[in-house]
C-alpha positions as CSV (number, residue, x, y, z in Angstrom):
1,X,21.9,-2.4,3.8
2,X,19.6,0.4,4.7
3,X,16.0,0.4,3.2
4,X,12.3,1.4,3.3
5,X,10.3,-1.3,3.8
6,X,6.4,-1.5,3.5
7,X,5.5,-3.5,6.5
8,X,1.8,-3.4,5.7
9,X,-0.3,-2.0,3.6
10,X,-1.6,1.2,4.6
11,X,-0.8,5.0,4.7
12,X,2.6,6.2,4.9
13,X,3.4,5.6,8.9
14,X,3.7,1.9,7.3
15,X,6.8,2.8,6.1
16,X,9.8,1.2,8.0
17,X,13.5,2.1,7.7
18,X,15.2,-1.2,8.9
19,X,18.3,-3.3,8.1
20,X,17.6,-5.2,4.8
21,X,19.4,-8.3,3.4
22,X,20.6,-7.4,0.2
23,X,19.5,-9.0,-2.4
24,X,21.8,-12.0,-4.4
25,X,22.3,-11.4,-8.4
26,X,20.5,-14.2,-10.5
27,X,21.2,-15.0,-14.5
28,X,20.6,-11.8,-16.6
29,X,20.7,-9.1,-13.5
30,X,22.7,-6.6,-12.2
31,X,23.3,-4.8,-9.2
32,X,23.2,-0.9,-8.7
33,X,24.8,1.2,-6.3
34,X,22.0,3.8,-6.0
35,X,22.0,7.5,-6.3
36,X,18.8,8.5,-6.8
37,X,15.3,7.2,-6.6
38,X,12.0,8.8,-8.4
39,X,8.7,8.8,-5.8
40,X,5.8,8.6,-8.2
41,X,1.4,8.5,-7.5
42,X,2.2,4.3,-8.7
43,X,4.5,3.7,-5.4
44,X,1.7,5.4,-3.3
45,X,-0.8,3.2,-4.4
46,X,1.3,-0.3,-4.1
47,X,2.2,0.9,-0.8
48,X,-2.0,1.0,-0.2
49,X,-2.4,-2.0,-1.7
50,X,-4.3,-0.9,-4.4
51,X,-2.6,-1.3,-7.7
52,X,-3.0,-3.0,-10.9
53,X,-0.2,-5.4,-9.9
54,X,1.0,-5.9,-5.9
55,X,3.6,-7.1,-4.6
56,X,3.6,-9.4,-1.2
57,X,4.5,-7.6,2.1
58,X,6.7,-7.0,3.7
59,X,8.6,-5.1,0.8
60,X,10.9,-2.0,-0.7
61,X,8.4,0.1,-2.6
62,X,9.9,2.6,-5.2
63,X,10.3,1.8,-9.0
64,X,12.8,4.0,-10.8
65,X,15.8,4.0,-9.9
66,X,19.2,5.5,-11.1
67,X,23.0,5.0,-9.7
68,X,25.9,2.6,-10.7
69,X,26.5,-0.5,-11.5
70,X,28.5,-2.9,-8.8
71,X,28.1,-5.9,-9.8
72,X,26.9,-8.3,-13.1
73,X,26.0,-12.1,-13.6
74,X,28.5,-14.0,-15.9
75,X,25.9,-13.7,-18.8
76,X,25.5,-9.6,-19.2
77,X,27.1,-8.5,-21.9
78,X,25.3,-5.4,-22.7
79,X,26.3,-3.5,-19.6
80,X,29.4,-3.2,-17.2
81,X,30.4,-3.1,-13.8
82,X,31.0,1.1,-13.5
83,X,28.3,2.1,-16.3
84,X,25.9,4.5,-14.8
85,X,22.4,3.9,-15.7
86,X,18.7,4.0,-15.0
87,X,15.9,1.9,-14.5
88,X,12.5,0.9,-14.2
89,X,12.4,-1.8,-11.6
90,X,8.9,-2.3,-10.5
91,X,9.6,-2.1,-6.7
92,X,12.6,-2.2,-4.6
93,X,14.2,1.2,-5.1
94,X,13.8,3.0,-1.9
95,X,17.3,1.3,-0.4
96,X,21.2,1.6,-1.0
97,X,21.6,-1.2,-3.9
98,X,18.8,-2.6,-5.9
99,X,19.6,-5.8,-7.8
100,X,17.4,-6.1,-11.4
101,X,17.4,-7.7,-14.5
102,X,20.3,-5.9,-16.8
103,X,17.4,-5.6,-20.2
104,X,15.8,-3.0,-17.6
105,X,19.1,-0.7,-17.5
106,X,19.2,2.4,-20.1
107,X,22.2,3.7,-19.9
108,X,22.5,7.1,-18.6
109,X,24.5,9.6,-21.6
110,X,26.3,11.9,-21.3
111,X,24.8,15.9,-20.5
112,X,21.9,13.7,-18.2
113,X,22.2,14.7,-14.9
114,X,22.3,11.2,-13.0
115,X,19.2,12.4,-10.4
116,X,17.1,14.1,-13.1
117,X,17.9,10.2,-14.7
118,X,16.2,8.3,-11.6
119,X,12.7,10.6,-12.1
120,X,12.8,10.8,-16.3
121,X,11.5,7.3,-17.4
122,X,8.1,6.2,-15.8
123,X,6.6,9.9,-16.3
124,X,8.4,10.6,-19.5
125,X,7.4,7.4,-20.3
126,X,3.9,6.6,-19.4
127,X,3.6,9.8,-21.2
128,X,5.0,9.5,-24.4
129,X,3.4,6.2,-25.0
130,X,0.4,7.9,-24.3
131,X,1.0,10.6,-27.1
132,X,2.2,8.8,-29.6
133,X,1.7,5.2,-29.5
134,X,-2.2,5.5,-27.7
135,X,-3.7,8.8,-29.1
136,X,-1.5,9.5,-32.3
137,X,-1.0,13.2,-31.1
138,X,-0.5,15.3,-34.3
139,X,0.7,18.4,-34.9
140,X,-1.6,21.6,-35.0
141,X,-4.1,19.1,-32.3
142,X,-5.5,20.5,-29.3
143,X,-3.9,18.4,-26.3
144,X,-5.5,19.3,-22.5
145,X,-3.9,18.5,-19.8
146,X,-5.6,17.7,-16.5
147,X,-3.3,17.5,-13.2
148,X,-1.1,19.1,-15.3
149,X,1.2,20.5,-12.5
150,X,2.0,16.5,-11.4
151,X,4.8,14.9,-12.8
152,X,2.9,12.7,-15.5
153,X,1.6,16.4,-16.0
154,X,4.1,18.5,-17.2
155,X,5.9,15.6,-19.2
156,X,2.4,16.0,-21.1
157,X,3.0,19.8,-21.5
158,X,6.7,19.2,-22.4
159,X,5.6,16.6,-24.8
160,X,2.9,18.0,-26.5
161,X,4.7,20.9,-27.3
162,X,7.6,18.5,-28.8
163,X,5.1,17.2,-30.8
164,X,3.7,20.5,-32.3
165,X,-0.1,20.4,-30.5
166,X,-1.6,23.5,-29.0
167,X,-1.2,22.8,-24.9
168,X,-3.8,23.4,-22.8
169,X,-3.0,22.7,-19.2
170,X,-5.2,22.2,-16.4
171,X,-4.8,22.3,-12.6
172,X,-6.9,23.2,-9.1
173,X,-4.2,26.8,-8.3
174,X,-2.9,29.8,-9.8
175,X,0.4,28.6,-8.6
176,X,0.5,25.6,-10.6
177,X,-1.2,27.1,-13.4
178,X,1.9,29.3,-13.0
179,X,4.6,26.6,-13.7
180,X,2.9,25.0,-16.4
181,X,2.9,28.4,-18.4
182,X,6.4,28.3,-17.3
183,X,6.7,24.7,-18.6
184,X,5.5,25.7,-22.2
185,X,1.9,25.4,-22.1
186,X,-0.4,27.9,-24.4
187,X,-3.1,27.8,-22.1
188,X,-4.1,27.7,-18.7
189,X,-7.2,27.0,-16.8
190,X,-8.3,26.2,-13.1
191,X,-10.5,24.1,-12.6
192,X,-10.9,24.5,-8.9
193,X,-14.1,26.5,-9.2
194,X,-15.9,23.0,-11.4
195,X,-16.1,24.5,-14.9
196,X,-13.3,23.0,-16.9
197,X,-15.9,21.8,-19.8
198,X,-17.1,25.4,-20.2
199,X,-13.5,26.9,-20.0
200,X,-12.3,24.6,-22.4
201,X,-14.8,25.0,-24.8
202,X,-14.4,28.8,-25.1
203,X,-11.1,28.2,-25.6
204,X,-11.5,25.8,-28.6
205,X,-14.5,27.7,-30.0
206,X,-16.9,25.3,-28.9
207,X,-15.7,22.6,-30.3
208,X,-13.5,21.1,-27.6
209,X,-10.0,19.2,-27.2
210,X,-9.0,16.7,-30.0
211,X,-7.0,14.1,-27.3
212,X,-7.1,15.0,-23.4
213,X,-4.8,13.4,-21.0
214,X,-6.4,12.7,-17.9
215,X,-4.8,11.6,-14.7
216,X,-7.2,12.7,-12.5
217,X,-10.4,10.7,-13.1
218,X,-13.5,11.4,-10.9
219,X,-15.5,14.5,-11.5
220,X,-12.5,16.3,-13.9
221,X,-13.1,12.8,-16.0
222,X,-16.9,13.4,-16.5
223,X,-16.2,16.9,-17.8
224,X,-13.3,15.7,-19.8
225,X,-16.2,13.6,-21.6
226,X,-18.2,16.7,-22.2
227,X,-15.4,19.0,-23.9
228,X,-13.8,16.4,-26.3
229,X,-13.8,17.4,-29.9
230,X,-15.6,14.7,-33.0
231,X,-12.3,12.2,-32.9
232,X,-11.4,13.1,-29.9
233,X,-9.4,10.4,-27.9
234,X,-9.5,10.7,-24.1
235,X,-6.2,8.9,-22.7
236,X,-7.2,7.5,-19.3
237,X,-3.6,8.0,-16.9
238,X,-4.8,7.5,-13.8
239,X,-6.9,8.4,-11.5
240,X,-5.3,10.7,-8.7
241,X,-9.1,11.8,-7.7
242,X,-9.3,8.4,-5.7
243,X,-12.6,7.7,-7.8
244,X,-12.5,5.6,-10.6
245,X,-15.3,7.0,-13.3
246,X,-17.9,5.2,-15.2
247,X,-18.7,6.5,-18.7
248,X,-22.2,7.1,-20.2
249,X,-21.9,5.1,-23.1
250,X,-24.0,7.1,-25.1
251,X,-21.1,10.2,-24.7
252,X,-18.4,8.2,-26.8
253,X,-21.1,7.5,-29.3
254,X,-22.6,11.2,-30.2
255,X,-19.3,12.5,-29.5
256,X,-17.1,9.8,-32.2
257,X,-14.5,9.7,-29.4
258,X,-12.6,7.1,-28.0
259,X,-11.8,6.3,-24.6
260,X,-8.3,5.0,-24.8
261,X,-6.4,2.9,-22.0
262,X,-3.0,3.7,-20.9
263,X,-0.9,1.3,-19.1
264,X,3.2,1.8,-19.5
265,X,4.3,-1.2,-17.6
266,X,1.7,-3.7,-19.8
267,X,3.4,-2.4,-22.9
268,X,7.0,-2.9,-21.6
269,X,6.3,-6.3,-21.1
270,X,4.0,-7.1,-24.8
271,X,6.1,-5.1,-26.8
272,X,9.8,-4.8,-25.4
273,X,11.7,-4.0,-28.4
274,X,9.7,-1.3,-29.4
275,X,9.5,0.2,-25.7
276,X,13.4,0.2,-26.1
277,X,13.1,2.4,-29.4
278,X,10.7,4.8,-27.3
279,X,13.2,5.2,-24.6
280,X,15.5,6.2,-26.8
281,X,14.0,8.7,-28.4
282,X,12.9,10.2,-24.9
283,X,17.0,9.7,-24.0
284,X,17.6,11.7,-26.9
285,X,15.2,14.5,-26.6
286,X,16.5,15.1,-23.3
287,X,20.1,15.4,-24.4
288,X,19.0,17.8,-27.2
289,X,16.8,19.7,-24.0
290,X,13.5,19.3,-25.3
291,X,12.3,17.7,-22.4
292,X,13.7,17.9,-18.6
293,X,11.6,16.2,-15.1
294,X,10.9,19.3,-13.1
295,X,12.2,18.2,-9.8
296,X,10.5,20.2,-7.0
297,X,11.8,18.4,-4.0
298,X,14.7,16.3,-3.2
299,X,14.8,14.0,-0.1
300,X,17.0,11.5,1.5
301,X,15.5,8.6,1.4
302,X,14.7,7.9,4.7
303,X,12.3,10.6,4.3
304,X,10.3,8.2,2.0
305,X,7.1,8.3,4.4
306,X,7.2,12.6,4.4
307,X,7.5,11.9,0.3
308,X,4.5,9.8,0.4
309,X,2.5,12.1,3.0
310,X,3.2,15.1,0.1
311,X,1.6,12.7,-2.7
312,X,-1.1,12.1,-0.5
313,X,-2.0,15.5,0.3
314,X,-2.1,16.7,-3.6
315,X,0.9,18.7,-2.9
316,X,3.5,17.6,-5.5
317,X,4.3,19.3,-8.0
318,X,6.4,18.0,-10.4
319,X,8.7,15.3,-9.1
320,X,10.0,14.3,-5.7
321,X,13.7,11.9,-5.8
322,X,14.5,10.1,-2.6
323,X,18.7,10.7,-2.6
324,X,21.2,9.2,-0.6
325,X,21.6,10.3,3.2
């Protein structure tokens, strides 16, 4: 089969399209004739070496996937050989069939578009857990957005709005300010010009947001600090920046605000069967239209590397899906 292979760890000329073995089905796992594959800020960083968790090289980078199934072990029951479905798979997504373990297959309803499937769950995802489960996002709340034009981005604007808060979204251009107005937000500021913690402020009558959702980390981060409201929880995404902040501990303590951790894939693993409820209720609220990725760019996914290059440039906006050739 036909995939993108990581052949070192670097930049995205690393990136290899070669003839790959495919991979055998174990006890539990599935295999998926692939439709679609979601790009996302995690791949570009494995494919750097610099993520949380890393995989050894050479490998197939790409972690959502969506498509068909082909194939099942003897022991999976819950899923069939023709059930269309998605999944978070780690890595191993940018090829034709991806082989994973069947508990990581949601399947795919009806009125979801199969490609919108393979670039819903790790930003949808990531995000909701950080609304609800992290920072207890409550109706009539102040939510800002930072990046807010990225795809973790406007599944925040999406979902805050689900969830009844006031939307402030953030970003570095009119343009993108542009679709997040589009995307539902109430507010817009750019940041580009270094004054996010005044603009905020007059915004929120000088009392500043009650939960921001930062993905951007280095200097946005330090003013996130600084225009937080008393309470205030700061949900720490990701840092997109390339420079990982260090917090004045003396901030969190005048301020009565927490600095909260978000980390999707460590509470799949701790807490399984309530990541399954989650996903549901995302499944759902997409069905009902609530919430929809904004897919800005669709690629076959040979073109991996340009998908990469875009990431790496701060061009993206919304999400990019690697599709078949």
């Amino acid at each position: 089969m036909k995939a993108v292979v990581c052949t070192e760890y670097g930049g995205p000329e690393k990136l290899e399209v070669l003839d790959w073995p495919a991979p055998e089905v174990g006890p539990g796992q599935v295999r998926i004739d692939l439709v679609a594959r979601g790009v996302a800020f995690p791949d570009t960083l494995t494919i750097q070496g610099k993520y949380q968790t890393q995989p050894d090289v050479p490998f197939i980078p790409g972690g959502e996937v969506a498509g068909i199934i082909s194939e099942v072990a003897d022991d999976v029951t819950d899923v069939a050989v023709g059930d269309a479905v998605l999944a978070g798979i780690g890595h191993g997504g940018w090829t034709e069939q991806a082989v994973t373990d069947a508990a990581r297959c949601v399947p795919i309803p009806d009125g979801m578009d199969i490609a919108d499937a393979a670039g819903f769950l790790m930003n949808h995802g990531t995000t909701y857990y950080a609304l609800k489960y992290r920072a207890n996002l409550q109706p009539g709340e102040t939510l800002l957005v930072t990046g807010a034009a990225g795809g973790v981005g406007l599944a925040a604007v999406q979902l805050g709005k689900v969830m009844g808060a006031r939307v402030i979204a953030a970003a570095s251009t009119e343009e993108k300010l542009a679709l997040c107005k589009d995307q539902g937000a109430d507010e817009v500021v750019n940041y580009g010009d270094g004054e996010l913690k005044e603009k905020v402020k007059a915004l929120t009558g000088g009392k500043g947001a009650d939960v921001i959702y930062d993905a951007v980390g280095g200097d946005i981060f330090d003013q996130c600090l600084r225009c937080i409201n008393w309470n205030g929880r700061l949900l720490i995404i990701g840092f997109a920046d390339g420079r990982i902040p260090e917090a004045p501990a003396n901030l969190p303590l005048l301020k009565g605000c927490s600095l909260v951790g978000v980390f999707y894939g460590r509470f799949k693993q701790e807490e399984p069967e309530e990541n399954d409820k989650m996903v549901a209720e995302l499944v759902q609220m997409y069905v009902d239209g609530k919430v929809r990725p904004y897919i800005s760019m669709k690629l076959p996914f040979s073109d991996a590397p340009k998908a990469v290059e875009n990431f790496n440039n701060r061009a993206v906006q919304g999400k990019i899906l690697l599709v078949n050739e």
